[in-house]
C-alpha positions in Angstrom: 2.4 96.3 -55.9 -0.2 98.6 -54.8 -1.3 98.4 -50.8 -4.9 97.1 -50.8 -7.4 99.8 -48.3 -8.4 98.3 -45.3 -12.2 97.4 -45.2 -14.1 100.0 -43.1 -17.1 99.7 -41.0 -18.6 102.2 -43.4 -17.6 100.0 -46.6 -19.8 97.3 -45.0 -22.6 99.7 -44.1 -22.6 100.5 -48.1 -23.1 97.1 -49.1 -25.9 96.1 -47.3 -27.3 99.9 -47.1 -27.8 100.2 -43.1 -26.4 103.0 -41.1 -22.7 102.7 -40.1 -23.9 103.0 -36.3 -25.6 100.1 -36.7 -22.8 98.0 -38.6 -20.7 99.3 -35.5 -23.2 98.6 -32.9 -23.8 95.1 -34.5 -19.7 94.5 -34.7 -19.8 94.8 -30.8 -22.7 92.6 -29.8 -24.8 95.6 -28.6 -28.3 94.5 -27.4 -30.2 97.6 -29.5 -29.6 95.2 -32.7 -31.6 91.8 -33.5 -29.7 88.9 -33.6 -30.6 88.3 -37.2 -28.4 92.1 -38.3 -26.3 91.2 -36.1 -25.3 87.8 -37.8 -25.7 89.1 -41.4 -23.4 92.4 -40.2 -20.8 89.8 -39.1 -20.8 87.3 -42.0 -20.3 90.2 -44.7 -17.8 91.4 -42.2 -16.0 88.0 -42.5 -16.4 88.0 -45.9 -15.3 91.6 -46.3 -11.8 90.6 -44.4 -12.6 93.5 -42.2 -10.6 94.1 -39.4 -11.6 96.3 -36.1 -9.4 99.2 -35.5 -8.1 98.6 -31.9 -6.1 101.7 -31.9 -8.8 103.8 -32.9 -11.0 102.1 -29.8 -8.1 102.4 -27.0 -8.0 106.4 -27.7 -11.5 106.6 -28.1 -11.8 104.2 -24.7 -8.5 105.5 -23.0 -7.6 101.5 -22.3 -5.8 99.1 -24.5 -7.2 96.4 -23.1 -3.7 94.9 -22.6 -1.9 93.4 -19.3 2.1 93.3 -18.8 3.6 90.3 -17.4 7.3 90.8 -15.4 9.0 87.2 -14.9 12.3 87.2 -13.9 13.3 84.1 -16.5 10.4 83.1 -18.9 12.6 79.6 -19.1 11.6 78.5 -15.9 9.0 76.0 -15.4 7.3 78.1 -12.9 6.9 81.1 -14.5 6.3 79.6 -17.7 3.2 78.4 -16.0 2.1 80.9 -14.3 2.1 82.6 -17.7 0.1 80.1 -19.3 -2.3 80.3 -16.3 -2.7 84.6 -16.9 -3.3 84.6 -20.6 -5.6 82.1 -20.5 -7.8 83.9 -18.1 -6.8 87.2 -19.6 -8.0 86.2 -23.2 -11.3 85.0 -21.6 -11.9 88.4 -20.7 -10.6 90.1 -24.2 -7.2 91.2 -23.4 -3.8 90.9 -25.0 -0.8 90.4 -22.7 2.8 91.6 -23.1 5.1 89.5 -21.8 9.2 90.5 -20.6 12.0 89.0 -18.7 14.1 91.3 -15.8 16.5 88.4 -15.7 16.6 88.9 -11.8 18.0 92.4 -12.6 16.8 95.9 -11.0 17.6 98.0 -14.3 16.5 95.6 -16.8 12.8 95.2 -14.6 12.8 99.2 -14.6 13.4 99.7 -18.2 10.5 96.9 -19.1 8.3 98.5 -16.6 9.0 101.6 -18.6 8.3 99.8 -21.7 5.3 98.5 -20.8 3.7 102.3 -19.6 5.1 103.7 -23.6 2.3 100.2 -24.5 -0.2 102.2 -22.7 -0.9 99.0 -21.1 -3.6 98.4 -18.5 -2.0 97.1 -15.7 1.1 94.9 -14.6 1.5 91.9 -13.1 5.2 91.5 -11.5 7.0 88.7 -10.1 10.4 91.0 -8.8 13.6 90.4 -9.2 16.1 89.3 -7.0 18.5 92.5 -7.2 15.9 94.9 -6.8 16.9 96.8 -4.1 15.0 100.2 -4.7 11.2 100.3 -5.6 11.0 104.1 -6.9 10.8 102.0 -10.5 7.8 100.4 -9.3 6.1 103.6 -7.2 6.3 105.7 -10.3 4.5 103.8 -12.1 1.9 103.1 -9.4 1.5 106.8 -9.3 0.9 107.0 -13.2 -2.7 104.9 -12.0 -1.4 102.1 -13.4 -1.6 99.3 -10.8 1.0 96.7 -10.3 0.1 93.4 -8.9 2.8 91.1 -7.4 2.7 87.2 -7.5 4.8 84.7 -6.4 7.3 87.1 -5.2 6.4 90.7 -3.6 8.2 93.6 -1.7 6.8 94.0 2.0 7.7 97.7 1.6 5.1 98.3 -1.6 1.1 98.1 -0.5 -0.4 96.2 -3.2 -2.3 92.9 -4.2 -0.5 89.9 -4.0 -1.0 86.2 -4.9 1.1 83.9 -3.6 1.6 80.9 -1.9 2.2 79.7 1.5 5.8 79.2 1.5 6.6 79.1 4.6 4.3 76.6 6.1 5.2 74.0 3.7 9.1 74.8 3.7 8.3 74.1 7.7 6.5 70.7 7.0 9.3 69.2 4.0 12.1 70.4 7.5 9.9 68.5 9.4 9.9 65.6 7.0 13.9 65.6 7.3 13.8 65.9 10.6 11.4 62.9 11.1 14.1 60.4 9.6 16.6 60.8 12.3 19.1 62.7 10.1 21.8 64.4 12.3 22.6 67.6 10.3 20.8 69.4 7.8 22.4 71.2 4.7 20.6 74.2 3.2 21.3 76.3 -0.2 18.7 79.3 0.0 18.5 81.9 -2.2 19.1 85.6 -1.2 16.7 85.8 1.8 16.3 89.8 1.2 13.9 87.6 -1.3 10.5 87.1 0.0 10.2 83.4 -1.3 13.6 82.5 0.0 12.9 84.3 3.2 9.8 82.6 4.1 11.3 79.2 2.9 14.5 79.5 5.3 11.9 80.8 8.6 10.0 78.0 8.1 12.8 75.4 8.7 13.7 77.8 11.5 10.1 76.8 12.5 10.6 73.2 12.2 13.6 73.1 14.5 11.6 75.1 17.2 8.9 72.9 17.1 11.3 69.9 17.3 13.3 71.3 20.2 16.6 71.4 18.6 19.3 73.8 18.3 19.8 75.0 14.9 23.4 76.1 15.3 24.4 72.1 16.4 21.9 71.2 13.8 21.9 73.3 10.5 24.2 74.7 8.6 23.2 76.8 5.6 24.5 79.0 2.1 23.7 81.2 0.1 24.1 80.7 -3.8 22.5 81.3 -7.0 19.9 78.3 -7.3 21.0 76.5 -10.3 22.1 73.2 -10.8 26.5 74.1 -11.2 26.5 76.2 -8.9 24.8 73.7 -6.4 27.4 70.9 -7.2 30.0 73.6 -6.7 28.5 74.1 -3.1 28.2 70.5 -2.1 31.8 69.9 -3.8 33.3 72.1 -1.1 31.2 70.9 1.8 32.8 67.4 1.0 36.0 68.4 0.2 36.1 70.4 3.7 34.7 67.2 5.7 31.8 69.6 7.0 29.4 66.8 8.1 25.4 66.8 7.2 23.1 63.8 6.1 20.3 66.0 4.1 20.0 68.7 1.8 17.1 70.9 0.8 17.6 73.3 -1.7 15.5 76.1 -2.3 14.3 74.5 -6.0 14.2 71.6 -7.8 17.2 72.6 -9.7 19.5 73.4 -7.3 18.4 69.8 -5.7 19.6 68.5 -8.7 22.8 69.5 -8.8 23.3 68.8 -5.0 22.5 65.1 -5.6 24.7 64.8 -8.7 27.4 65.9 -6.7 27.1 63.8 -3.5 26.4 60.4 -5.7 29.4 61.2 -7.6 31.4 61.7 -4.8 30.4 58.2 -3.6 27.5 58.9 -1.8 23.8 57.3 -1.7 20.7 58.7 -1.9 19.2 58.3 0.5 20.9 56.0 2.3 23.7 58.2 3.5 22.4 61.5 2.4 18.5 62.9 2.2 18.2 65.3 -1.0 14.9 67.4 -1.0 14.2 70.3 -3.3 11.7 72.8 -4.0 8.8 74.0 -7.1 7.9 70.5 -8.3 9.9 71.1 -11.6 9.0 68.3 -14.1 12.3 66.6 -14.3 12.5 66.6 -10.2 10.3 63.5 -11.2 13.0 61.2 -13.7 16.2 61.7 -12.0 17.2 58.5 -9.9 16.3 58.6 -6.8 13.4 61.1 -7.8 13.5 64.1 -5.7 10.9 65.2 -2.5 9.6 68.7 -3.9 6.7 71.1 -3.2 4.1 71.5 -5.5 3.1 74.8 -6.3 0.1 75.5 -8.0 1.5 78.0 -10.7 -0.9 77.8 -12.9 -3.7 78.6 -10.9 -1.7 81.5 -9.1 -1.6 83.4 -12.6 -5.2 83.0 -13.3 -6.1 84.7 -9.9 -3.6 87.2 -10.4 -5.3 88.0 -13.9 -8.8 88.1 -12.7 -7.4 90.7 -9.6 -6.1 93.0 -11.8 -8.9 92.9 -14.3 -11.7 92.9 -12.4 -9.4 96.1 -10.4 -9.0 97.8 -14.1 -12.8 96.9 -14.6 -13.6 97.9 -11.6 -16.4 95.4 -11.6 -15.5 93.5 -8.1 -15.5 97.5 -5.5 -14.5 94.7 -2.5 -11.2 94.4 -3.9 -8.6 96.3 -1.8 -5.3 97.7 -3.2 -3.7 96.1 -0.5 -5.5 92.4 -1.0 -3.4 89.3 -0.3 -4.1 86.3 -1.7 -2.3 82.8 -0.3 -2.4 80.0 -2.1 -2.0 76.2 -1.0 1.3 74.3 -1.9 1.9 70.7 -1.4 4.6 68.3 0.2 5.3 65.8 -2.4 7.5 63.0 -0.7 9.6 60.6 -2.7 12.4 58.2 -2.7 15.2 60.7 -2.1 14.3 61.5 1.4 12.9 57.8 2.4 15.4 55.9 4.0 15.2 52.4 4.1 15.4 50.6 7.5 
């Protein structure tokens, strides 16, 4: 079967017997042509099936007019959204996105970083992950002129923009929430706190006590695991088993929560009579489980839309107030429910 050629700006400009400049010119809304070419240049061009050469443009313009996304799991409801939130705003202002995974893993976030330059992309929008340890990934390509934007989570040690949200001030007022129900000993699975999300989270409960006057070390007692929902029942699972006492948990997301609260009501426990579950990231189905879970809202969405119109207007360069260094906190929300309401 024999390939069929590609329409041409200069197979239109034959047709209707006008200049190719002014096909091309027409093609790309320029003001020099009357709206009435312009609209008969685009309906034979529709007609035609032609198709604009975006390769040809990036070389000629020296951009692609494409933006990479890092996430370090594209499953989760909060980066999923946060997605949703940058291509929306990045196809308003006529760029593709590329979108990959690290999977919370230093090699796998260097080789997509690496991936993404070979796309000639514009810029990169990174959310890091939790085992990067090193950022010489990250300065290289920073170096290259190809800036990296951070949201959600960052790396104090790298001088760029970042959108993010206040973390610790609402981690400090769900503590405080606890600790206005009279609980006597709070229980907290954190993330790795070399983490900036899981940092913040775990000083602002610090911040709570301090505020409350009480001893954390009478008070608190606190682990690290991986923030899913096994590995939460395995935590709580022990606790029990071990007799260590405690009356409320907050996990460092919804899912993690989850799993604490499964435990406990399978172990005889209920919520929240004898134990306070909160969690954290307002995932959807914090909402259905019985008793539904106290979370913190955060407003993915509208965190990847500001991150896309930073690093646009940056590659632009349309917005010269915009540092390099430019951080950007966005307001969460305490969303209390019947898991951390005790009845009297």
């Amino acid at each position: 079967m024999e390939n069929k050629k590609s329409v041409t700006i200069h197979d239109i400009a034959r047709v209707l017997q006008i200049d190719s400049s002014t096909v091309s010119r027409a093609l790309n809304n320029n003001p020099r042509v009357s709206a009435k070419t312009k609209k008969i240049v685009q309906d034979k061009a529709k007609e035609m099936h032609y198709r604009p050469n975006t390769l040809a443009s990036n070389l000629r313009t020296q951009k692609s007019n494409t933006i990479g996304i890092i996430v370090p799991h594209i499953t989760k409801y909060f980066f999923s959204t946060a997605i949703s939130g940058i291509e929306e705003e990045a196809h308003k202002a006529g760029y593709n996105v590329i979108i990959c995974q690290s999977k919370d893993s230093e090699d796998l976030e260097a080789k997509n970083i690496n991936t993404l330059l070979s796309s000639r992309v514009d810029g990169i929008l990174l959310s890091p992950a939790i085992k990067t340890s090193t950022i010489d990934h990250i300065q290289k390509a920073m170096e290259s002129n190809i800036p990296i934007f951070f949201f959600d989570r960052y790396i104090k040690e790298v001088s760029t923009t970042k959108v993010i949200t206040d973390d610790r001030i609402t981690s400090k007022e769900l503590a405080l929430h606890l600790l206005s129900q009279g609980i006597r000993k709070l229980a907290v699975l954190t993330g790795d706190t070399k983490v900036s999300i899981y940092d913040n989270r775990v000083k602002g409960i610090y911040d709570a006590f301090k505020e409350s006057g009480l001893n954390t070390e009478s008070k608190l007692i606190m682990q690290q695991i991986k923030l899913d929902i096994d590995e939460a029942h395995e935590a709580i699972n022990k606790w029990v088993e071990k007799k260590v006492d405690f009356d409320a948990v907050f996990a460092m997301n919804d899912m993690a929560a989850i799993g604490a609260q499964k435990a406990l009501q399978e172990k005889g426990f209920k919520i929240p009579e004898d134990v306070l579950v909160a969690g954290f990231s307002n995932e959807p189905i914090a909402k259905l489980v019985s008793p539904p879970i106290t979370t913190v809202h955060q407003p993915a969405a509208e965190i990847g839309k500001l991150a896309a119109k930073k690093i646009i207007n940056h590659i632009q360069e349309s917005d010269k107030s915009i540092l390099a260094s430019e951080t950007a906190v966005l307001d969460s929300e305490l969303i209390i429910r019947e898991s951390t309401l005790r009845k009297k």
